[in-house]
KEGU-565162 format. One record per residue: residue number from 1; residue in three letters; z, y, x of N, C-alpha, C, O in turn. Coordinates in nm, 3 decimals. Last residue first. Example, Ala and Ser with C-alpha at 12.3 -4.5 7.8 and 13.67 -1.06 7.14 Angstrom:
{seq=2 type=SER nZ=0.708 nY=-0.225 nX=1.285 caZ=0.714 caY=-0.106 caX=1.367 cZ=0.787 cY=0.003 cX=1.290 oZ=0.804 oY=0.114 oX=1.341}
{seq=1 type=ALA nZ=0.780 nY=-0.569 nX=1.319 caZ=0.780 caY=-0.450 caX=1.230 cZ=0.780 cY=-0.330 cX=1.320 oZ=0.846 oY=-0.332 oX=1.424}
END
This chain:
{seq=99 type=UNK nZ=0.774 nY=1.494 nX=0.265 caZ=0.659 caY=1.564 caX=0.405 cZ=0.762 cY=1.680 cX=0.450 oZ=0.734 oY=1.757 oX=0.541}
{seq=98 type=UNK nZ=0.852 nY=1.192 nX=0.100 caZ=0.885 caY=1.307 caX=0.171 cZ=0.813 cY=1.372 cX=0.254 oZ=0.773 oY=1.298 oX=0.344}
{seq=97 type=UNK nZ=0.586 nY=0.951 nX=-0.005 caZ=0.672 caY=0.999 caX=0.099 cZ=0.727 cY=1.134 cX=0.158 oZ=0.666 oY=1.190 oX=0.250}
{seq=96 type=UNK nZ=0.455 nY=0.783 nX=-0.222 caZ=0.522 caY=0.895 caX=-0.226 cZ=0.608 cY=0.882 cX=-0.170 oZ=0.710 oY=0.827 oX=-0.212}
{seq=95 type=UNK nZ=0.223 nY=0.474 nX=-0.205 caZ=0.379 caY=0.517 caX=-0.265 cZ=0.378 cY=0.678 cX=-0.160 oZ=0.317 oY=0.688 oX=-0.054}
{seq=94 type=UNK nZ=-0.049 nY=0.342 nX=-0.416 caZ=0.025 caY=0.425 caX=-0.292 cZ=0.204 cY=0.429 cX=-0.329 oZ=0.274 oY=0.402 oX=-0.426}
{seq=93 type=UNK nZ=-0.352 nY=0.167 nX=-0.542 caZ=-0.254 caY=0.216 caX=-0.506 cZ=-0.163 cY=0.303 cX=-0.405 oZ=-0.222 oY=0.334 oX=-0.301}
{seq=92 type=UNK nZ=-0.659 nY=0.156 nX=-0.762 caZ=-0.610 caY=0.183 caX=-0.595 cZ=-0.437 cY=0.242 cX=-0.654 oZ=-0.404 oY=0.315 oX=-0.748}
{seq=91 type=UNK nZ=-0.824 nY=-0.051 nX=-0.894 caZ=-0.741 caY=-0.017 caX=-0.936 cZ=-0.666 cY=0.039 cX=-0.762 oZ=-0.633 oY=-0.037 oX=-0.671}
{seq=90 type=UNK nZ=-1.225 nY=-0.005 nX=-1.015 caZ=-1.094 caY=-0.035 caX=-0.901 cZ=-1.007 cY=0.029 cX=-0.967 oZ=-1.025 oY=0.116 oX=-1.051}
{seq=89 type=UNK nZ=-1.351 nY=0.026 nX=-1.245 caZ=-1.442 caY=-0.016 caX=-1.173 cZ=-1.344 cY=-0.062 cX=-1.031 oZ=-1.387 oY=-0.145 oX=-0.951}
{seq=88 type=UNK nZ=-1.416 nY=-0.089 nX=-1.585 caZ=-1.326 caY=-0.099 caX=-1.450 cZ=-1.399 cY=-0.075 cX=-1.337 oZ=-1.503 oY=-0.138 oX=-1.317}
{seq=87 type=UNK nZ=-1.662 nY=0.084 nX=-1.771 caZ=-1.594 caY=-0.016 caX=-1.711 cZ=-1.506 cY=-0.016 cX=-1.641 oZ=-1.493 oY=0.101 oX=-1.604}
{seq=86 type=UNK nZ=-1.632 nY=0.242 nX=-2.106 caZ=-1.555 caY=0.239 caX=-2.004 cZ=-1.582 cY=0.110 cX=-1.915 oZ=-1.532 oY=0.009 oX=-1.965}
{seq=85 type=UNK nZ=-1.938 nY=0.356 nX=-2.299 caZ=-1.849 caY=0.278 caX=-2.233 cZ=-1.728 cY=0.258 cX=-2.126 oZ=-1.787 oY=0.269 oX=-2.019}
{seq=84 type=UNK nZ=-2.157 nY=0.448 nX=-2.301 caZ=-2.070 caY=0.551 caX=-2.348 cZ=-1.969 cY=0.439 cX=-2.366 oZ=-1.913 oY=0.444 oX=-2.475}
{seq=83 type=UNK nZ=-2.393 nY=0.292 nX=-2.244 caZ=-2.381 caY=0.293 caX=-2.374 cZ=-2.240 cY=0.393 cX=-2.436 oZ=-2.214 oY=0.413 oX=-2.554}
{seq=82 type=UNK nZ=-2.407 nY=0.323 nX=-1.950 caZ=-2.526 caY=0.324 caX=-2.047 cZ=-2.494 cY=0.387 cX=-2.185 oZ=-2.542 oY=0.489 oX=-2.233}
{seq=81 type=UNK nZ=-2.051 nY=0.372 nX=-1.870 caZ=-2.174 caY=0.308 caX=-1.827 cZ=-2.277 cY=0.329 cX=-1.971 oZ=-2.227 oY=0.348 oX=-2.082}
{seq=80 type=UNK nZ=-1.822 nY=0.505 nX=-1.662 caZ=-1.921 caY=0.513 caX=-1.787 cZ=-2.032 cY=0.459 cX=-1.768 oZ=-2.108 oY=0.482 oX=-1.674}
{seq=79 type=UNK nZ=-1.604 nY=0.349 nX=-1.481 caZ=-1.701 caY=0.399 caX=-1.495 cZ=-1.787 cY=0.449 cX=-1.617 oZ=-1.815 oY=0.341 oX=-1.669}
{seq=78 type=UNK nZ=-1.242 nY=0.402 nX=-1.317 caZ=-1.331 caY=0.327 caX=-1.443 cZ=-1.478 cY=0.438 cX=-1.418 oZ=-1.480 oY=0.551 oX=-1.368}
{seq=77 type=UNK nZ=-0.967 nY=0.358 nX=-1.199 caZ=-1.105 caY=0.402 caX=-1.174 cZ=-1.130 cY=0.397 cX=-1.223 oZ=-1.033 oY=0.359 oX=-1.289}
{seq=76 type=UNK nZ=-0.611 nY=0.399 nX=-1.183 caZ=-0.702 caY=0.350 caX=-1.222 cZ=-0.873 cY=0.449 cX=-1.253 oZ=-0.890 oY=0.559 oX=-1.304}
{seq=75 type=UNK nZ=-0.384 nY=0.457 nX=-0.939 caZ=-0.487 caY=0.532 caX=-0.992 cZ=-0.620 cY=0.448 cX=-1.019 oZ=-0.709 oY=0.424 oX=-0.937}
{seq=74 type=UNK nZ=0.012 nY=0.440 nX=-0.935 caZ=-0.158 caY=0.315 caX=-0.931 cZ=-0.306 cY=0.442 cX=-1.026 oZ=-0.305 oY=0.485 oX=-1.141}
{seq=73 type=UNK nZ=0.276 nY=0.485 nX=-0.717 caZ=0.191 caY=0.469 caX=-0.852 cZ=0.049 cY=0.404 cX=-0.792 oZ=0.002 oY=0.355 oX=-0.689}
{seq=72 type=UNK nZ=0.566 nY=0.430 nX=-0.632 caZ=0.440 caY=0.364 caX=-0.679 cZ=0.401 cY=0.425 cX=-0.783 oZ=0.450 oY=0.433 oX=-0.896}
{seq=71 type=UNK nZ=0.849 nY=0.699 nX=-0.444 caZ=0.793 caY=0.609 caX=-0.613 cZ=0.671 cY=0.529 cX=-0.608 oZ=0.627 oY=0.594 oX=-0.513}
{seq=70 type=UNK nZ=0.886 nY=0.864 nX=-0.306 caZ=0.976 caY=0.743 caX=-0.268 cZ=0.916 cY=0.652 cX=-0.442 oZ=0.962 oY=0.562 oX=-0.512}
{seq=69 type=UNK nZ=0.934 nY=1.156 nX=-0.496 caZ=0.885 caY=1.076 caX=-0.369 cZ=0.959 cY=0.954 cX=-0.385 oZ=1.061 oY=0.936 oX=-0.452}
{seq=68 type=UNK nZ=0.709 nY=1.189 nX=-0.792 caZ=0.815 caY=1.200 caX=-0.779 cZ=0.838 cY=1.134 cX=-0.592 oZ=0.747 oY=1.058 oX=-0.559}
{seq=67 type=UNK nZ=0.468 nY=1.425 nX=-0.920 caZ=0.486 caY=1.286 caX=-0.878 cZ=0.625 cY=1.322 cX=-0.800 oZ=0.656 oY=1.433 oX=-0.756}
{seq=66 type=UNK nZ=0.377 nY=1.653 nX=-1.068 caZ=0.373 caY=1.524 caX=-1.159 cZ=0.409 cY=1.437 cX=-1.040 oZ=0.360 oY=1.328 oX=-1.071}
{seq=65 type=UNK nZ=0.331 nY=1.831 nX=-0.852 caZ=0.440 caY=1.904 caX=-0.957 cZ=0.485 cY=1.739 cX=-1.043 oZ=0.602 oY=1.712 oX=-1.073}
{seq=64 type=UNK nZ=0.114 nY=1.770 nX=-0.714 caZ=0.238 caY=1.770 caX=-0.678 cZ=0.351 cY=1.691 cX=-0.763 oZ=0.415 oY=1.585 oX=-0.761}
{seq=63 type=UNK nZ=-0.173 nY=1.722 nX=-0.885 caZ=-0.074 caY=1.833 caX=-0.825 cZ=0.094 cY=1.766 cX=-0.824 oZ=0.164 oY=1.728 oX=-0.918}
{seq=62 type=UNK nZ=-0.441 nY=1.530 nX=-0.736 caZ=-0.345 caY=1.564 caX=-0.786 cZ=-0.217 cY=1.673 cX=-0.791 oZ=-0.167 oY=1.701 oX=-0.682}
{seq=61 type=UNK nZ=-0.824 nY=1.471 nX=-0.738 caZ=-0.660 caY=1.620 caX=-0.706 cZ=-0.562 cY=1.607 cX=-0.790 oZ=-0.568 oY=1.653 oX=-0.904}
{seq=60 type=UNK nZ=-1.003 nY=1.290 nX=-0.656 caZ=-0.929 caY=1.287 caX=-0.747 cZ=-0.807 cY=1.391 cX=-0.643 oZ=-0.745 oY=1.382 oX=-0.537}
{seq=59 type=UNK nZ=-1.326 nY=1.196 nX=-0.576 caZ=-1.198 caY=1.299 caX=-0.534 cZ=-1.162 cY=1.272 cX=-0.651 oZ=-1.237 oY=1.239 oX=-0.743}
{seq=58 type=UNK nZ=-1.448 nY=0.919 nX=-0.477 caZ=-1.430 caY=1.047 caX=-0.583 cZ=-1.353 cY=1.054 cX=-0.527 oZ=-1.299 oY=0.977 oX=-0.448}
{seq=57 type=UNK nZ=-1.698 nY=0.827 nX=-0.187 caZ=-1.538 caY=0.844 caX=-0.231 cZ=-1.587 cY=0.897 cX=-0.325 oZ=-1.705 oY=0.933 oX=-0.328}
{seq=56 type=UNK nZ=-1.876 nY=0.629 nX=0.005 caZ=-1.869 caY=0.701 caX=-0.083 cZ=-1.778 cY=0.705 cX=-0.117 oZ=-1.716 oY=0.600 oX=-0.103}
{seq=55 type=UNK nZ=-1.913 nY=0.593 nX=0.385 caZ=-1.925 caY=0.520 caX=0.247 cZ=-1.947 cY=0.682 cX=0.173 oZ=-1.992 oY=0.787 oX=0.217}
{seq=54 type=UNK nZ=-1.858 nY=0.704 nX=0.631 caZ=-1.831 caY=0.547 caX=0.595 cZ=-1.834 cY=0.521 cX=0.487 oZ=-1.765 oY=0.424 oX=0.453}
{seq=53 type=UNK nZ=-1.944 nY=0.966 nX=0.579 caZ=-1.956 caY=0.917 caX=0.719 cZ=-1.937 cY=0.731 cX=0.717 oZ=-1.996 oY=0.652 oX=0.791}
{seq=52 type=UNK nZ=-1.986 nY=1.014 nX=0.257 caZ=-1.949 caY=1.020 caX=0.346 cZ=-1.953 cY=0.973 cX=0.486 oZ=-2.010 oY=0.868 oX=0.456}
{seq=51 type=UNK nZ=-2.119 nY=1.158 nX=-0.086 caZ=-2.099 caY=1.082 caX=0.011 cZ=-2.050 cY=1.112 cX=0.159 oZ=-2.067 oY=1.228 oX=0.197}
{seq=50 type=UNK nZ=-1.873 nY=1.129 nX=-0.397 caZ=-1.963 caY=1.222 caX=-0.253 cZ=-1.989 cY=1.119 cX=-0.181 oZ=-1.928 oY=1.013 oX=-0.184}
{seq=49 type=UNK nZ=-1.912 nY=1.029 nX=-0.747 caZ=-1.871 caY=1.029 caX=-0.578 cZ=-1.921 cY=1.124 cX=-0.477 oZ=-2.021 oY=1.192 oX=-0.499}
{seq=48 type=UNK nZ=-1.747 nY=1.279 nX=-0.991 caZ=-1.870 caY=1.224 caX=-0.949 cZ=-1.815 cY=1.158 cX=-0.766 oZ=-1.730 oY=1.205 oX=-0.691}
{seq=47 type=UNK nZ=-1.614 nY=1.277 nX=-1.284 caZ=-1.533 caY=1.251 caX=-1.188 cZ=-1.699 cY=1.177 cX=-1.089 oZ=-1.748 oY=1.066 oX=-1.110}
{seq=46 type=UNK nZ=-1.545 nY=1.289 nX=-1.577 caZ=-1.641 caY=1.337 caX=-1.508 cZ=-1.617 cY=1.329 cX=-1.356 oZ=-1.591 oY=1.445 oX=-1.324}
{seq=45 type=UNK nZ=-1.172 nY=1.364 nX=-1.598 caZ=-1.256 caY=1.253 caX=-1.637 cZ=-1.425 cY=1.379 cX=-1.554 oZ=-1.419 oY=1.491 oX=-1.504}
{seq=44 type=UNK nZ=-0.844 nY=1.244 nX=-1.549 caZ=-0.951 caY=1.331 caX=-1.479 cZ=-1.097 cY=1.250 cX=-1.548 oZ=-1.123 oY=1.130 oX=-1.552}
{seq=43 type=UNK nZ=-0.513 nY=1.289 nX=-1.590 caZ=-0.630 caY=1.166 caX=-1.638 cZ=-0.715 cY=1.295 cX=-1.609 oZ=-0.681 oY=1.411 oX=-1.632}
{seq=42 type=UNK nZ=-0.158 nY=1.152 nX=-1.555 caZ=-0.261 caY=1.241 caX=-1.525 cZ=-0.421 cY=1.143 cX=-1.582 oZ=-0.445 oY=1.024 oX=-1.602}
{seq=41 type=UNK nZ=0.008 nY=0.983 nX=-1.670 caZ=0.083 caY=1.097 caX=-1.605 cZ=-0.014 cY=1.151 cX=-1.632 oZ=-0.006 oY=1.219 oX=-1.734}
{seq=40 type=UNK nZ=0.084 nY=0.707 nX=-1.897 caZ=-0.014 caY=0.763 caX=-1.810 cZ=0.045 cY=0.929 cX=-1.765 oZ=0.126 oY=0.983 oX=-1.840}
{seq=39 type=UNK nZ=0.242 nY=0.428 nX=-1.963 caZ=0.261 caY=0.582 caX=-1.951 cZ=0.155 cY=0.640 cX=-1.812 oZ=0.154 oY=0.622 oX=-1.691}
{seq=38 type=UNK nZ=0.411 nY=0.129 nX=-1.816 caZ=0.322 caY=0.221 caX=-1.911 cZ=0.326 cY=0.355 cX=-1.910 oZ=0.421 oY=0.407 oX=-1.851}
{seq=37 type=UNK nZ=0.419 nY=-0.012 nX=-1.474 caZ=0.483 caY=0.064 caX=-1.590 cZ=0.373 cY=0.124 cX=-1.640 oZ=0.273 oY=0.164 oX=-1.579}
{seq=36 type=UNK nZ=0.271 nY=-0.075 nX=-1.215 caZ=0.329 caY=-0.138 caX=-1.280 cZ=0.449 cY=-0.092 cX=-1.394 oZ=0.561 oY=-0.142 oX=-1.390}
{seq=35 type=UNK nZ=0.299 nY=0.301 nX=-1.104 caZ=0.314 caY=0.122 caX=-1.130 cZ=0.381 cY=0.035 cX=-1.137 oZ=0.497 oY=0.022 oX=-1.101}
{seq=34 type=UNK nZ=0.289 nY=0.553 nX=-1.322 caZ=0.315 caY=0.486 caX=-1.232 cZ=0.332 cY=0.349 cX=-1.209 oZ=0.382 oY=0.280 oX=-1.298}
{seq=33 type=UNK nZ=-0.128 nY=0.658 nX=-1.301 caZ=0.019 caY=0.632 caX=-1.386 cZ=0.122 cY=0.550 cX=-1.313 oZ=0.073 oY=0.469 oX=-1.234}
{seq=32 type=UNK nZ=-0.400 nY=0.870 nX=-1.357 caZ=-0.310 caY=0.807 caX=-1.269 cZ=-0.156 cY=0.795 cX=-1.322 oZ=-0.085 oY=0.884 oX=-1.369}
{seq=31 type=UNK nZ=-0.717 nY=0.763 nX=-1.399 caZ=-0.562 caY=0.757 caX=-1.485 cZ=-0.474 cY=0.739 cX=-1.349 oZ=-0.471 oY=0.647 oX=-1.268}
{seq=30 type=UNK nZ=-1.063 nY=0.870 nX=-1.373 caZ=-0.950 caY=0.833 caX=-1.312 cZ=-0.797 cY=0.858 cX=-1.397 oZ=-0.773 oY=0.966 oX=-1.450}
{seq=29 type=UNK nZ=-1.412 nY=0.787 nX=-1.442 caZ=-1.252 caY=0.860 caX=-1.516 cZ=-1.158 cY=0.841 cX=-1.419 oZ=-1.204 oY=0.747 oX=-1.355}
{seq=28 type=UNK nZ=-1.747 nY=0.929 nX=-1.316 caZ=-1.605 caY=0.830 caX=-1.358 cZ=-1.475 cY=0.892 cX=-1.416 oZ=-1.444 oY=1.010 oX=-1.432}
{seq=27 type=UNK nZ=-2.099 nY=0.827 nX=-1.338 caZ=-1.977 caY=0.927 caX=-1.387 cZ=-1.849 cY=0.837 cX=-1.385 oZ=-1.836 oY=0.722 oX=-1.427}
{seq=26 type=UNK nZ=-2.283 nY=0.734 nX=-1.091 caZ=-2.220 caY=0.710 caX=-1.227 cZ=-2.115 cY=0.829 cX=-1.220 oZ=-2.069 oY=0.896 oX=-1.127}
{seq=25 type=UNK nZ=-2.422 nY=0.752 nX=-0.831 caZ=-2.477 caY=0.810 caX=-0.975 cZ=-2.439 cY=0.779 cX=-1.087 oZ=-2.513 oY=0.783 oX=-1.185}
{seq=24 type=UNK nZ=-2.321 nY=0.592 nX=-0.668 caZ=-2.304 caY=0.719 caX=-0.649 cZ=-2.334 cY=0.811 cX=-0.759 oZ=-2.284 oY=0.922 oX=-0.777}
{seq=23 type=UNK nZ=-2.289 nY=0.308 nX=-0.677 caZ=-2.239 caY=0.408 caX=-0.742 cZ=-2.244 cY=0.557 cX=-0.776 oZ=-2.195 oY=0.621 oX=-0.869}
{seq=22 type=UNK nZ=-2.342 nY=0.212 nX=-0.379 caZ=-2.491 caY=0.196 caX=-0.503 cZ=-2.436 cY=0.277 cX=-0.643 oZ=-2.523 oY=0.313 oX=-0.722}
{seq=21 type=UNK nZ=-2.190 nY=0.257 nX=-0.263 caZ=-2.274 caY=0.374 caX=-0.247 cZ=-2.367 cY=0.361 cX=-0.339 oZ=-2.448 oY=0.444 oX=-0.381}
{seq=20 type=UNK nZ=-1.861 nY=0.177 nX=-0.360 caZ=-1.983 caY=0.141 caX=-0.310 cZ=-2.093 cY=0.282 cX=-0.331 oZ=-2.072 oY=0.382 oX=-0.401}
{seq=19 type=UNK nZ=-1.587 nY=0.434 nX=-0.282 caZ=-1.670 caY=0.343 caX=-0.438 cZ=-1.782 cY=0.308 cX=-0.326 oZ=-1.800 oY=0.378 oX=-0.227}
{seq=18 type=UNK nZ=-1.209 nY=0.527 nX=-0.222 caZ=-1.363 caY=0.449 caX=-0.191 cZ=-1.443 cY=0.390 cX=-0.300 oZ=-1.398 oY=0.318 oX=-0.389}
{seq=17 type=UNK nZ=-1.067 nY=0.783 nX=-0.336 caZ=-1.118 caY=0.715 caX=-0.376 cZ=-1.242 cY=0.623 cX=-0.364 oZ=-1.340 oY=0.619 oX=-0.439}
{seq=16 type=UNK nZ=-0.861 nY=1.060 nX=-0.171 caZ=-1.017 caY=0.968 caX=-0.169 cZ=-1.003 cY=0.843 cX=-0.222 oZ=-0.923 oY=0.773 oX=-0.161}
{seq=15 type=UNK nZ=-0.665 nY=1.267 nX=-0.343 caZ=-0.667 caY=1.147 caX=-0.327 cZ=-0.869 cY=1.070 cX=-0.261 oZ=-0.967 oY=1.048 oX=-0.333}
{seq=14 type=UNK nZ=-0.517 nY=1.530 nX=-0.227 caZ=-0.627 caY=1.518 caX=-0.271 cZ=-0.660 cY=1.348 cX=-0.240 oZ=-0.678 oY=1.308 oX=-0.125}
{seq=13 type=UNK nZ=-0.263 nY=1.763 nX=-0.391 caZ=-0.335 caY=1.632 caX=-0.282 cZ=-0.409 cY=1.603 cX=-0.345 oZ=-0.419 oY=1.616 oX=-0.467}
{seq=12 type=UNK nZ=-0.112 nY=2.089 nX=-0.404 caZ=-0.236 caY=1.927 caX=-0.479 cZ=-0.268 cY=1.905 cX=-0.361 oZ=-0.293 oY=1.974 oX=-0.262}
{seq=11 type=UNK nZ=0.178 nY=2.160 nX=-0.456 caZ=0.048 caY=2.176 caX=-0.455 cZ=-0.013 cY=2.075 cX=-0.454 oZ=0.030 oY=1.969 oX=-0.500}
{seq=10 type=UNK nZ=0.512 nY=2.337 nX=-0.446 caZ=0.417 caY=2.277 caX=-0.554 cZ=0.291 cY=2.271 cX=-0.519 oZ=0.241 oY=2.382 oX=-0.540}
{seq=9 type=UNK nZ=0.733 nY=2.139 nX=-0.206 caZ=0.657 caY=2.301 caX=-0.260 cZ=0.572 cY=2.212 cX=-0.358 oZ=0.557 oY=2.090 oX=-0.364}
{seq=8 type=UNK nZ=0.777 nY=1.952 nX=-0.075 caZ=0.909 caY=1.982 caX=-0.186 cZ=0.813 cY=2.102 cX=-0.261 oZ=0.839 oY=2.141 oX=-0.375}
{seq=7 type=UNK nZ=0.470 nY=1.717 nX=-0.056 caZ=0.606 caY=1.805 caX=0.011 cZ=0.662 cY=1.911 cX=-0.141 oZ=0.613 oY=1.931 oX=-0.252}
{seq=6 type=UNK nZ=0.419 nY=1.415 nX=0.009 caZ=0.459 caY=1.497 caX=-0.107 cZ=0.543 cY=1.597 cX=-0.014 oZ=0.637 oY=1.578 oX=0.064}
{seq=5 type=UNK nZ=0.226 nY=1.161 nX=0.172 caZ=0.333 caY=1.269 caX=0.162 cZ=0.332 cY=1.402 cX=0.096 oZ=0.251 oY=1.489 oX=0.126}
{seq=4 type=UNK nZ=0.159 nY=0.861 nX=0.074 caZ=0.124 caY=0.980 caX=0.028 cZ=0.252 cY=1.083 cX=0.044 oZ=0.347 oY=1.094 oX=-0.034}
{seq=3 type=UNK nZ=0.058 nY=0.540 nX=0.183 caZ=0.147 caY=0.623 caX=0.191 cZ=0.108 cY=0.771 cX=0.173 oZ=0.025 oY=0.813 oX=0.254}
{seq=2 type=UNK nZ=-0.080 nY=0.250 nX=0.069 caZ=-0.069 caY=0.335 caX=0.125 cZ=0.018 cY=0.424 cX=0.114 oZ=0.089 oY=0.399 oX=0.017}
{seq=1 type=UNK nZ=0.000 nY=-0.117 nX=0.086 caZ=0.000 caY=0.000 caX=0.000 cZ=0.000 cY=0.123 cX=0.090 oZ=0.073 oY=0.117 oX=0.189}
END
């Protein structure tokens, strides 16, 4: 699991989100909620990849203000597909470390 340092001030991190490159032209949603528990915190939708030096990422910005340190959460991916659909597309995790 990765590690995300939160500092005590209020501002946004910026999560990379690896996607295959054959993706690059879907639209996505991102939920970020904490894990393994119900209750969604945050939800980003239109959500396009960039590309990069080793692949493709979405950005997903979270602010601060919604995450607690020393906690799991889980930022579910999903894609729109053809028909105005949700697929899965990854489920990425982290935990919240003091900065």
């Amino acid at each position: 699991m990765s590690s995300v340092a939160v500092s005590s001030r209020p501002a946004l991190i910026e999560l990379e989100l690896p996607v295959a490159r054959a993706d690059m032209r879907k639209s996505f949603r991102a939920d970020l909620k904490p894990f393994m528990k119900d209750g969604e915190i945050l939800r980003e939708n239109l959500l396009h990849a960039k590309a990069t030096s080793s692949g493709a990422v979405v950005r997903f910005w979270v602010p601060t203000a919604v995450l607690e340190t020393n906690q799991d959460y889980a930022v579910d991916l999903r894609s729109w597909n053809a028909r105005g659909g949700l697929e899965e597309a990854e489920t990425y995790t982290f935990r919240t470390i003091a900065k």
